[in-house]
FIKE-735108 format. One record per residue (C-alpha): residue in three letters; chain; y, x, z. Coordinates in pm, 1 decimal. Each point is the difference from the previous one (the first is absolute). Layout:
# residues N
{pt 'ALA' 'A' {Y X Z}}
...
# end
This chain:
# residues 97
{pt 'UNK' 'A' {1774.5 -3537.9 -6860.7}}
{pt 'UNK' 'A' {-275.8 -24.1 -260.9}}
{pt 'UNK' 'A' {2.1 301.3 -183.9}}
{pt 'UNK' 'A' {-343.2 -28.3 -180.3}}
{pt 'UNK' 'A' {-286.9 -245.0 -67.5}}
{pt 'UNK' 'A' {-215.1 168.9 302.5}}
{pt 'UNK' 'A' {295.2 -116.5 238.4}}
{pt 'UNK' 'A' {-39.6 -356.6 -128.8}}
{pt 'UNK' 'A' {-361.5 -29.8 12.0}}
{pt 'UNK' 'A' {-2.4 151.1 373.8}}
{pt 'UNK' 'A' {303.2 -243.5 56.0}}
{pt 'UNK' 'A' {-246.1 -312.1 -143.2}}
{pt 'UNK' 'A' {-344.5 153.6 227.9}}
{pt 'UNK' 'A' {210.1 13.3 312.7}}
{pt 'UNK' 'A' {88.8 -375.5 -71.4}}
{pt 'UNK' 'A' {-351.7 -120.4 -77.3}}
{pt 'UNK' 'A' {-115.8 197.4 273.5}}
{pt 'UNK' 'A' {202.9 -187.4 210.1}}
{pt 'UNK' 'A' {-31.8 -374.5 -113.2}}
{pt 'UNK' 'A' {-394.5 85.9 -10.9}}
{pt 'UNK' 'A' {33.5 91.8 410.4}}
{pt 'UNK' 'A' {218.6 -307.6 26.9}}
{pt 'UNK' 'A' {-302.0 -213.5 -161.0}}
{pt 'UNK' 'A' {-252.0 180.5 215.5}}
{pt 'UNK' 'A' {132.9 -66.4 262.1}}
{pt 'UNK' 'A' {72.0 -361.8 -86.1}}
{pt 'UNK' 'A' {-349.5 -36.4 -48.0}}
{pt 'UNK' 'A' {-77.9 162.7 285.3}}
{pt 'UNK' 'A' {217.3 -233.9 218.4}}
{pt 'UNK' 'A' {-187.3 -316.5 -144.1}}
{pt 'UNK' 'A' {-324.4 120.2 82.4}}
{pt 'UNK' 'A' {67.0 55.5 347.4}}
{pt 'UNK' 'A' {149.1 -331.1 -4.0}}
{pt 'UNK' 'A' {-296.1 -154.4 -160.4}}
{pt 'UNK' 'A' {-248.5 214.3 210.9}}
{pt 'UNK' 'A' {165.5 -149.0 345.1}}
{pt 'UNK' 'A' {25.4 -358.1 -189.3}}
{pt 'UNK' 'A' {-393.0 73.1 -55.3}}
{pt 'UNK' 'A' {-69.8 157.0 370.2}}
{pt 'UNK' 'A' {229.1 -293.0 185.8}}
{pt 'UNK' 'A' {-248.4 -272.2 -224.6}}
{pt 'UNK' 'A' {-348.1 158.0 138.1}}
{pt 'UNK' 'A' {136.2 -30.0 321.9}}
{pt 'UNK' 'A' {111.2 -394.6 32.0}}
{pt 'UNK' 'A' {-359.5 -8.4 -211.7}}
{pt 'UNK' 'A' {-167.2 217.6 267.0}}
{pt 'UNK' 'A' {180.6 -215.7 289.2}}
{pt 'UNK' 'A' {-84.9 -331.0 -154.1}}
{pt 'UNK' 'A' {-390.6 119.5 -63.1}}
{pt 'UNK' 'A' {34.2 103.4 403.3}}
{pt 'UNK' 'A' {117.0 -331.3 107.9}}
{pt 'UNK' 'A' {-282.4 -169.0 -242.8}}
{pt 'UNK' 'A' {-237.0 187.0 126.5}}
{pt 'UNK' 'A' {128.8 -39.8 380.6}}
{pt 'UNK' 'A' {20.2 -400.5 -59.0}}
{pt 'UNK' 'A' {-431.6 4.7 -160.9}}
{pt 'UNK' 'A' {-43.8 174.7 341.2}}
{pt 'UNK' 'A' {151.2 -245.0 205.0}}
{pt 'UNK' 'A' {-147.7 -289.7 -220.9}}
{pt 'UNK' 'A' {-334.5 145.9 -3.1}}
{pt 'UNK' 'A' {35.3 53.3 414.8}}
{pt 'UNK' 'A' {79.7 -347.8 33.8}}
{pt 'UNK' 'A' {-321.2 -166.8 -202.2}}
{pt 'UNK' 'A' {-188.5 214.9 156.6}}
{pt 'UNK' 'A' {77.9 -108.8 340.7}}
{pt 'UNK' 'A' {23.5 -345.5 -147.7}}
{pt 'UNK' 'A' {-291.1 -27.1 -110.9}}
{pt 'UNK' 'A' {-159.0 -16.3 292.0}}
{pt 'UNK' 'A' {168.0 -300.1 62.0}}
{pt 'UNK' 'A' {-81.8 -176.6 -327.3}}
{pt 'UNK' 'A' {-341.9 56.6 122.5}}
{pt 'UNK' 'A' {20.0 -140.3 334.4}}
{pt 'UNK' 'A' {180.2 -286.9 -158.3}}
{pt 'UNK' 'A' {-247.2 -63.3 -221.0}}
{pt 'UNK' 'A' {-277.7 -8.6 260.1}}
{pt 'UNK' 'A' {201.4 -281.5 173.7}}
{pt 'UNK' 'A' {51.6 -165.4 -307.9}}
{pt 'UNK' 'A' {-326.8 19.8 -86.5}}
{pt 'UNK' 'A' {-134.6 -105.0 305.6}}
{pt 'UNK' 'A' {295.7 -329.0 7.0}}
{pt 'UNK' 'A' {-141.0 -106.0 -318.6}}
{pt 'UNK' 'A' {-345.3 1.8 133.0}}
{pt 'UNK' 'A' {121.8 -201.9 341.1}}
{pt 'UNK' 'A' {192.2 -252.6 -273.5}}
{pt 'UNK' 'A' {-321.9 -44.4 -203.9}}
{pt 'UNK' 'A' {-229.8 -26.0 346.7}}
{pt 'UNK' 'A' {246.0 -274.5 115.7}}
{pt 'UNK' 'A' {44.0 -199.1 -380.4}}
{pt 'UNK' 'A' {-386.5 29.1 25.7}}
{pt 'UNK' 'A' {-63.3 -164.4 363.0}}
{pt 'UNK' 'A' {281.5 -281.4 -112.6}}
{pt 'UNK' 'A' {-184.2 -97.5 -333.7}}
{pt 'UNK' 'A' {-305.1 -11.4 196.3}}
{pt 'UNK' 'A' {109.0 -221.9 282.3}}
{pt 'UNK' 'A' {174.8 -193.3 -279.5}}
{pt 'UNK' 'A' {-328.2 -67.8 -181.8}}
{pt 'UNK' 'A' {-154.1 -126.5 318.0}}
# end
């Protein structure tokens, strides 16, 4: 089987050879599991900067329409306050005469 020392030391490549492609490829398994670990975590982070982004839309949609209405409310309230103070003012002044 082993008739000299070159036999042995082919014998001893062919075996590192082969638990060096075994590691490679080990390796290589991991990183493609750890790339598509990586790739599948951008994309919930992608989706959940979407929906973020879709909700400030909606949000920003809404004061902006709103506002309108805080203005016209407070115009009314405004002009309430002045038709309270107008009426407190007439009473005290009947009340002093």
């Amino acid at each position: 089987m082993f008739y000299t020392s070159s036999d042995i030391l082919h014998l001893v490549l062919a075996v590192c050879a082969a638990a060096l492609t075994l590691f490679i490829c080990w390796a290589i398994y991991y990183f493609i599991v750890s790339a598509q670990t990586i790739y599948r975590l951008v994309k919930r982070v992608e989706d959940g900067v979407a929906r973020a982004e879709e909700i400030m839309d909606i949000v920003r949609e809404k004061l902006k329409n709103s506002s309108a209405y805080f203005m016209i409310l407070g115009e009314i309230a405004k002009k309430a306050m002045e038709f309270v103070q107008e009426k407190k003012n007439k009473r005290n002044i009947r009340q002093k005469k």
